[in-house]
C-alpha positions as CSV (number, residue, x, y, z in Angstrom):
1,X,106.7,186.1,103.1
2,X,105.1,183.1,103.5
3,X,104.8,181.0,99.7
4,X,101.7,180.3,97.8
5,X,100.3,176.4,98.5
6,X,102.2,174.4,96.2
7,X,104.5,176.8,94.9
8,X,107.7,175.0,93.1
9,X,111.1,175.4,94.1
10,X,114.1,176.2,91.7
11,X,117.6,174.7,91.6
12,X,119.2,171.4,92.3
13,X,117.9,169.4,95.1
14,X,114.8,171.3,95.8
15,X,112.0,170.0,97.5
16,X,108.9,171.3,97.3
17,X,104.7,170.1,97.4
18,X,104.5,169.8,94.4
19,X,107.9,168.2,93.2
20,X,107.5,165.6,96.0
21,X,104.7,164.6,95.1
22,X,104.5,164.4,91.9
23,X,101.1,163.5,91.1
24,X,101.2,160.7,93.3
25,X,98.5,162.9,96.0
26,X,96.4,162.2,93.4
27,X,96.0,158.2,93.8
28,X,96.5,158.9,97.0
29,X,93.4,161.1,97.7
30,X,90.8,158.5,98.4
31,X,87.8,159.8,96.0
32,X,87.1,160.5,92.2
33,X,88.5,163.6,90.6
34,X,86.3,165.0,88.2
35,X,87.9,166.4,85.3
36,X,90.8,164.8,86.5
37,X,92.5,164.8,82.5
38,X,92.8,168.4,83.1
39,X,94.8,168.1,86.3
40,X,98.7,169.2,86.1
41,X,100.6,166.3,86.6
42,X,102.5,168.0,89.0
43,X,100.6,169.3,90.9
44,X,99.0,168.1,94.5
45,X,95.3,168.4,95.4
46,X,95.3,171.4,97.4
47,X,93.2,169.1,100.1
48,X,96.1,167.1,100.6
49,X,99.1,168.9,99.1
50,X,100.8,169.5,102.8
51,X,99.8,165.9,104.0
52,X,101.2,164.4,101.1
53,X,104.3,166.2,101.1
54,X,105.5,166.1,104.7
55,X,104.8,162.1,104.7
56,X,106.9,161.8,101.5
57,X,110.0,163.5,103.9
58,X,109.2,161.5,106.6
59,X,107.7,163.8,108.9
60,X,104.3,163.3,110.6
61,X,102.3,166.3,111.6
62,X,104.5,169.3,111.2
63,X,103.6,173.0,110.3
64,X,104.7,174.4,107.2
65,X,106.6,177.3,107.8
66,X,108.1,177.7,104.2
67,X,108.7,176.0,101.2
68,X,112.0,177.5,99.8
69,X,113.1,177.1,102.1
70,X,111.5,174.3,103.6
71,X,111.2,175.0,106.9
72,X,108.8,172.9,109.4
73,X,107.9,173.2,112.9
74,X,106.5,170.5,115.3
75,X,103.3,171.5,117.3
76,X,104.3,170.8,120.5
77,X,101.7,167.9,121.6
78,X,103.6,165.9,118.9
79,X,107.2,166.3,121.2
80,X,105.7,164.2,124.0
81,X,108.1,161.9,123.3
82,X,111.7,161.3,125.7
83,X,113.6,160.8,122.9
84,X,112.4,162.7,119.8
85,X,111.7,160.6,117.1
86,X,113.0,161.6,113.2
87,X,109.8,161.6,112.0
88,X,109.4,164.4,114.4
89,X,112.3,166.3,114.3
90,X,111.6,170.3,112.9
91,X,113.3,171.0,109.6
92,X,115.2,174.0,109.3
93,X,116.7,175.5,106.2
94,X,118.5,178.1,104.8
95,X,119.4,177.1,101.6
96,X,118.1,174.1,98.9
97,X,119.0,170.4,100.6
98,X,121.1,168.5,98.5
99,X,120.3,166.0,95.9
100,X,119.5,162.7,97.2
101,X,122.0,161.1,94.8
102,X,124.8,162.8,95.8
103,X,124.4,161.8,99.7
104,X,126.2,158.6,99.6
105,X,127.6,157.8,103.4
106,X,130.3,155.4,101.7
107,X,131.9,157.9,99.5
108,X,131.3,160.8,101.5
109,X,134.0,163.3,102.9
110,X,134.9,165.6,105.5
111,X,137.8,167.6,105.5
112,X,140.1,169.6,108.1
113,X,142.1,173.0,107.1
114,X,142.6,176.2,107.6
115,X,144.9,177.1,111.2
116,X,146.1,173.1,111.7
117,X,149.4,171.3,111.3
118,X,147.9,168.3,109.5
119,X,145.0,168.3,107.2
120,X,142.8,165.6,107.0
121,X,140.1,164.3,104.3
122,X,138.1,161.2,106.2
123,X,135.4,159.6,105.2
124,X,132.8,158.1,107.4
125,X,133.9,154.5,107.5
126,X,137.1,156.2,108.8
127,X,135.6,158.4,111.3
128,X,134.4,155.6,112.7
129,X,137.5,153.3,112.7
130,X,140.0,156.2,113.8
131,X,137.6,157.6,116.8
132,X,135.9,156.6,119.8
133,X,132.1,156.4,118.6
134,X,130.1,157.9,121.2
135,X,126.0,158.5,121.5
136,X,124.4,160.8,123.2
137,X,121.2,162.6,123.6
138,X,121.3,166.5,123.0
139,X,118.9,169.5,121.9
140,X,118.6,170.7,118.8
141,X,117.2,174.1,118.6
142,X,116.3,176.8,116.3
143,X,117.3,180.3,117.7
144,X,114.4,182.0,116.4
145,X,112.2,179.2,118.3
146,X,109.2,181.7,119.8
147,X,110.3,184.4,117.3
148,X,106.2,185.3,116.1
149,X,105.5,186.6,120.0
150,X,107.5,189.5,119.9
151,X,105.8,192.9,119.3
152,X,107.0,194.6,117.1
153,X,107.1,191.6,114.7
154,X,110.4,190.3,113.6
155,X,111.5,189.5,110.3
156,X,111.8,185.7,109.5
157,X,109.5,182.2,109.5
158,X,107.0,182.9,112.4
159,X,108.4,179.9,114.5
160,X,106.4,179.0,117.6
161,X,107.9,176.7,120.2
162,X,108.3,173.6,117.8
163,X,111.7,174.7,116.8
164,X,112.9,172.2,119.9
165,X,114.0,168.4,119.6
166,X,116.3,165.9,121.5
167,X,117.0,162.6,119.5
168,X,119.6,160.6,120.5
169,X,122.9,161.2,118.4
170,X,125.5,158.7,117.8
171,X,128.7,160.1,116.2
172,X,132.0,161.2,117.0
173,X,133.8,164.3,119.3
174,X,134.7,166.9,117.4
175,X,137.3,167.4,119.7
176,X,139.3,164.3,118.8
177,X,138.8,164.9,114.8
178,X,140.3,168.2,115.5
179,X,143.1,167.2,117.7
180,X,143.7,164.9,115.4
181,X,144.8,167.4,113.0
182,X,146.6,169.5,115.2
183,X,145.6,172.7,115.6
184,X,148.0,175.5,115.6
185,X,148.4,177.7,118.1
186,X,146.8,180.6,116.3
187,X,143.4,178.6,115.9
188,X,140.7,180.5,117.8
189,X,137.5,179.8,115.7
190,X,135.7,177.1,113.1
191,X,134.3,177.5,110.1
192,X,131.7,175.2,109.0
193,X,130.2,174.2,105.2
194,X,128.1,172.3,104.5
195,X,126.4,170.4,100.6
196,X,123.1,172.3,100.3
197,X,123.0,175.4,97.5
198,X,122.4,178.8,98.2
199,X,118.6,179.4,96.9
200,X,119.9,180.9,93.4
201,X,121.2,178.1,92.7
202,X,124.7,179.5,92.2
203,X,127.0,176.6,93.1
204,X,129.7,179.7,94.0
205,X,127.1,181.1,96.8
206,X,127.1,179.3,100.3
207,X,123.7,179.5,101.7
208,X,124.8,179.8,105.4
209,X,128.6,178.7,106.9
210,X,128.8,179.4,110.7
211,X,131.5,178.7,113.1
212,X,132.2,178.4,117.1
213,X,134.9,179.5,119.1
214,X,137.9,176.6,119.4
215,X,137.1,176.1,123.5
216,X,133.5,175.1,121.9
217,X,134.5,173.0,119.1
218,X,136.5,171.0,121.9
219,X,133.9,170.8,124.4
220,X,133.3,166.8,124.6
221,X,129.5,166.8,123.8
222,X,130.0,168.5,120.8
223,X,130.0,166.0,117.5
224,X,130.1,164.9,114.3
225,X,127.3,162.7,113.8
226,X,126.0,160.2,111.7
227,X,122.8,158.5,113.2
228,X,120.0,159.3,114.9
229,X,118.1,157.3,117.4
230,X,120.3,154.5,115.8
231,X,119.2,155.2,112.4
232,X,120.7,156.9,109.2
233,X,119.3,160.3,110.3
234,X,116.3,162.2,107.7
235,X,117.7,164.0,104.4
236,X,116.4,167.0,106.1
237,X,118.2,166.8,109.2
238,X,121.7,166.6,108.0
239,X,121.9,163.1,106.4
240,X,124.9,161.7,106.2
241,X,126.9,163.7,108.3
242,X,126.6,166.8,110.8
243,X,127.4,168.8,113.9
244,X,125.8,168.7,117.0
245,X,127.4,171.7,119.3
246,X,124.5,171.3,122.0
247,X,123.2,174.5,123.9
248,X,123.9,177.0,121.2
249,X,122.2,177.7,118.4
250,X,121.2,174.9,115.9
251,X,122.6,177.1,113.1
252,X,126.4,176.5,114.3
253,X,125.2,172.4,113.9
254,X,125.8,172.7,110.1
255,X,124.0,169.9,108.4
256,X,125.4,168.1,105.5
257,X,128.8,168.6,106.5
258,X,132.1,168.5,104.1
259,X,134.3,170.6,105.3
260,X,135.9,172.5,109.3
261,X,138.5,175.3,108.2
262,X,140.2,176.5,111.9
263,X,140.4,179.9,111.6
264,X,142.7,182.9,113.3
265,X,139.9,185.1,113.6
266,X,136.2,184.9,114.2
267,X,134.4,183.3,111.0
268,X,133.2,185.9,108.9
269,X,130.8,183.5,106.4
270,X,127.2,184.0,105.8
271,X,124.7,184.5,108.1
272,X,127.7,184.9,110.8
273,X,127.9,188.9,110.0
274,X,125.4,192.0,110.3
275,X,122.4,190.8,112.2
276,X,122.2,187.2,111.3
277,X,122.2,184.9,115.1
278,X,123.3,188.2,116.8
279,X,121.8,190.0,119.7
280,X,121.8,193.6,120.6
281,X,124.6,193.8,123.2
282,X,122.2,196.5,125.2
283,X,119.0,196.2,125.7
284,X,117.2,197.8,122.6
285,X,114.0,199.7,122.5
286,X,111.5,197.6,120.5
287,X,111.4,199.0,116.8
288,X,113.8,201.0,116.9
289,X,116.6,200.8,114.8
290,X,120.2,198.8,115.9
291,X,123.1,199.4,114.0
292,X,125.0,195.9,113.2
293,X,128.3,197.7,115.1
294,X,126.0,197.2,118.5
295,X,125.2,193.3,117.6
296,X,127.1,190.1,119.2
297,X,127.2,186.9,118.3
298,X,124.7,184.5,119.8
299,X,126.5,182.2,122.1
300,X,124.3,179.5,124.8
301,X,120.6,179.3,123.8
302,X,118.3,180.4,127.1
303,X,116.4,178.8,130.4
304,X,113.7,176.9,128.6
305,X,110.1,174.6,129.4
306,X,107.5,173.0,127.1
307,X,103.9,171.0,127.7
308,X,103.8,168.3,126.2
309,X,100.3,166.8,127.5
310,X,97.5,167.5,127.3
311,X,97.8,169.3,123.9
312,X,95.9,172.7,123.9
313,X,92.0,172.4,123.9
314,X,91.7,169.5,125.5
315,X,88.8,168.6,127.4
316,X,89.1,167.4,131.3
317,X,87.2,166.3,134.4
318,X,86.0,169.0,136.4
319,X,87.1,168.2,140.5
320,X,89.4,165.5,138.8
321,X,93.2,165.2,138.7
322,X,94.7,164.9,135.3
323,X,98.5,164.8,134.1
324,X,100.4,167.3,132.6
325,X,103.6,166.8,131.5
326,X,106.4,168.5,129.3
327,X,110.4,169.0,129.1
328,X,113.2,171.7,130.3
329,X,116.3,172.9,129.1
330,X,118.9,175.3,129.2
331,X,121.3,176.2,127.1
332,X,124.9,175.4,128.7
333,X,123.3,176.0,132.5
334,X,121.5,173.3,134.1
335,X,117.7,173.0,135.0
336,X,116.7,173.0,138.6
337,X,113.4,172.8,139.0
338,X,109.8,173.3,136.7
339,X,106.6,175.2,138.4
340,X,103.4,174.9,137.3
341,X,100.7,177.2,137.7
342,X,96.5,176.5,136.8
343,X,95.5,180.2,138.3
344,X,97.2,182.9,135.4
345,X,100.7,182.7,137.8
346,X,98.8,183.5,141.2
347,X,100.3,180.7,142.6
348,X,102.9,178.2,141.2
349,X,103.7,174.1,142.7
350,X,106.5,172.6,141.6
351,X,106.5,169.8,139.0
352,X,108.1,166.0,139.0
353,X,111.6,166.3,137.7
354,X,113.2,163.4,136.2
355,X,117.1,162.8,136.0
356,X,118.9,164.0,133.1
357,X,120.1,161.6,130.3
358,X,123.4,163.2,129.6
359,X,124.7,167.1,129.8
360,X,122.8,168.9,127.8
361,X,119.6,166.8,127.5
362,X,116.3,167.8,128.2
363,X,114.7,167.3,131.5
364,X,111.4,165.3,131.4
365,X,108.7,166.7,134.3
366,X,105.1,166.0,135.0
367,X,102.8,167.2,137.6
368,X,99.2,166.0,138.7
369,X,96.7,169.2,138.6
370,X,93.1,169.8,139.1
371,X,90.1,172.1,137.4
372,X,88.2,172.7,140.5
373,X,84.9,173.6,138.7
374,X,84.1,173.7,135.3
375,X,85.3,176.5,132.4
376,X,88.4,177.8,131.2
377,X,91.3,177.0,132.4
378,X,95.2,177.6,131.3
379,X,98.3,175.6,132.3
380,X,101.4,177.5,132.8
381,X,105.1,176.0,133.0
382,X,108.2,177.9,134.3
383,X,111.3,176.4,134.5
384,X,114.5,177.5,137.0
385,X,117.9,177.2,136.5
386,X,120.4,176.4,139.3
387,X,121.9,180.4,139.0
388,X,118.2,181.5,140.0
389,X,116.9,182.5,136.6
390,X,113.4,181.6,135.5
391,X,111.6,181.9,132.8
392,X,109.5,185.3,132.3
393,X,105.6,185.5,131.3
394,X,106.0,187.4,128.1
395,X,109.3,187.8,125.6
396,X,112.3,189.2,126.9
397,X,115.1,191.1,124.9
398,X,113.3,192.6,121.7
399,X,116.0,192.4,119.1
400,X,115.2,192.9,115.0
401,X,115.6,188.8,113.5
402,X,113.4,187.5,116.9
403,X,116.5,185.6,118.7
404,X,116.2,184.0,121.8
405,X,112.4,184.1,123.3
406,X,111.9,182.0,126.1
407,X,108.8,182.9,127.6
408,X,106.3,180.4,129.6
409,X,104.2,178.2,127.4
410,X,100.6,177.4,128.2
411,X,98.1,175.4,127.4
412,X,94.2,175.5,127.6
413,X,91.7,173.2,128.7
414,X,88.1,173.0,129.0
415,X,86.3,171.6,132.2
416,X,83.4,170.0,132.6
């Protein structure tokens, strides 16, 4: 359930509207408060409580999903960008971010257990001197990206299709930290932990700890970062250290890292068990109920395409060409080719496709298209993958938590 405006949140390191602020919406408002003597100090104006807030993270036009957690999407118009920028970046959480205080890149520590030869304790300076630094440009993506389209409704924040991003990551390969500390032969999954608290505050209580299988963790676009688009990434996005295993879910990139245990089994830590990033390993009836013996683990994220331009509503020439634009990606496959259609999917052309920046990276398209006469129109985008796969009009796959929705986005315009 979505939180009141400016509810606060408890426990070390929250973040909320109100605590963010901290009166300062107040100066910031622009016009007299009457009565202003009788105004909480901590609280917002409710006119400006969300502005105020996100600006004070460094993020510029998100949606508030939640606020404990604080989870934020990014309306799609906003992801127009090639490389997306930081301020831009959706904020996903399960848990309370860690204090500010405590995030110190010079002190900070990651260490290596569990199924290995050689444990290791590095800290960044040292990930940097001991291994090859490498940058890349990879997605980022929430797994319930598109969850509030599926009918029946799914438990869970009501995420659009602004759970995407693809900023440039510089770090190192997970695979060479790993080898590093020489895995045993009996190593067949990773376990991940991270610095945020679980959200009653219990310092005992992990709020999330997932894990990938081994031939993952060593595939050589998978890293531990520590920039972002050259920069010290956001608080909110992992800051100063955190995985980036591309094409899977973003839940496996474990923000705030400290810790990789290799384990002899799959990893059995929260929000790895039951129905938490699993799929129905059958096709399920929508509703109906799914025992957690007949769920799978989540593995490579689907076929996927966004427009980017114009944003939705926008107002065109009639009889004139105007650009569209948007990105496609998918998963662990590759992206072949993006239709567009103006007609409600009578007829589809095929978009601009630009090269790819790296595995993994988005594909940037555009496509010249016309609104013969004036009135309603809608833009439609399909993206192909090079096994044949498209994507489909309306949500594939019910399953309970809303995993995994990649239908077509549109857009409408107006002509006149």
């Amino acid at each position: 359930m979505r939180k009141r405006q400016g509810e606060k949140l408890k426990g070390r390191g929250a973040i909320s509207r109100r605590a963010v602020v901290a009166g300062a919406a107040v100066t910031a408002f622009g016009a007299p408060i009457p009565m202003l003597g009788r105004y909480a100090a901590s609280l917002a104006p409710a006119a400006r409580a969300e502005e105020v807030a996100l600006q004070a993270v460094g993020k510029t036009g998100l949606t508030l999903l939640s606020d404990r957690p604080l989870n934020l999407e990014t309306p799609p118009h906003l992801l127009d960008d090639r490389v997306t920028p930081a301020g831009r970046l959706f904020v996903r959480n399960n848990g309370l971010p860690p204090e500010a205080a405590r995030l110190d890149p010079a002190t900070w520590r990651l260490d290596i257990d569990g199924e290995v030869d050689t444990p290791l304790s590095l800290t960044i300076p040292e990930l940097q001197d001991r291994f090859e630094t490498v940058d890349l440009q990879l997605p980022l993506e929430c797994a319930g990206n598109g969850r509030k389209f599926f009918e029946p409704s799914a438990s869970g924040n009501q995420w659009t299709f602004g759970g995407i991003g693809c900023p440039r990551w510089t770090g190192v390969r997970l695979r060479d930290v790993l080898e590093a500390a020489r895995p045993k032969k009996t190593c067949v999954y990773t376990g991940h932990y991270g610095a945020d608290m679980h959200l009653s505050g219990n310092p005992d209580k992990a709020p999330i700890s997932r894990g990938v299988p081994i031939a993952k963790a060593m595939e050589p676009h998978t890293l531990i970062a520590f920039a972002m688009n050259g920069e010290p990434m956001p608080l909110l996005n992992g800051h100063p250290l955190r995985l980036i295993v591309p094409g899977w879910p973003g839940s496996c990139s474990q923000k705030w890292l400290t810790r990789i245990t290799l384990r002899d089994r799959m990893h059995d830590g929260p929000k790895m068990m039951g129905k938490a990033y699993r799929m129905p390993k059958r096709p399920a009836l929508p509703g109906g109920a799914i025992g957690d013996e007949e769920m799978e683990v989540i593995s490579t994220l689907p076929l996927k395409s966004l427009v980017t331009f114009p944003e939705t509503g926008a107002a065109v020439a009639a009889g004139a060409a105007f650009e569209v634009r948007g990105h496609a990606w998918a998963g662990e496959d590759n992206v072949a080719g993006v239709d567009i259609s103006t007609d409600f999917g009578a007829t589809w052309r095929a978009a601009e496709l630009a090269p790819q920046a790296n595995p993994f990276a988005w594909r940037h398209w555009r496509a010249e298209v016309e609104a013969p006469t004036p009135g309603y129109y809608e833009v439609w985008a399909r993206a192909r993958d090079t096994d044949g796969g498209a994507q489909p009009p309306v949500p594939p796959g019910w399953n309970p938590k809303g995993y995994l929705n990649n239908m077509q986005h549109r857009i409408a315009v107006m002509a006149s």
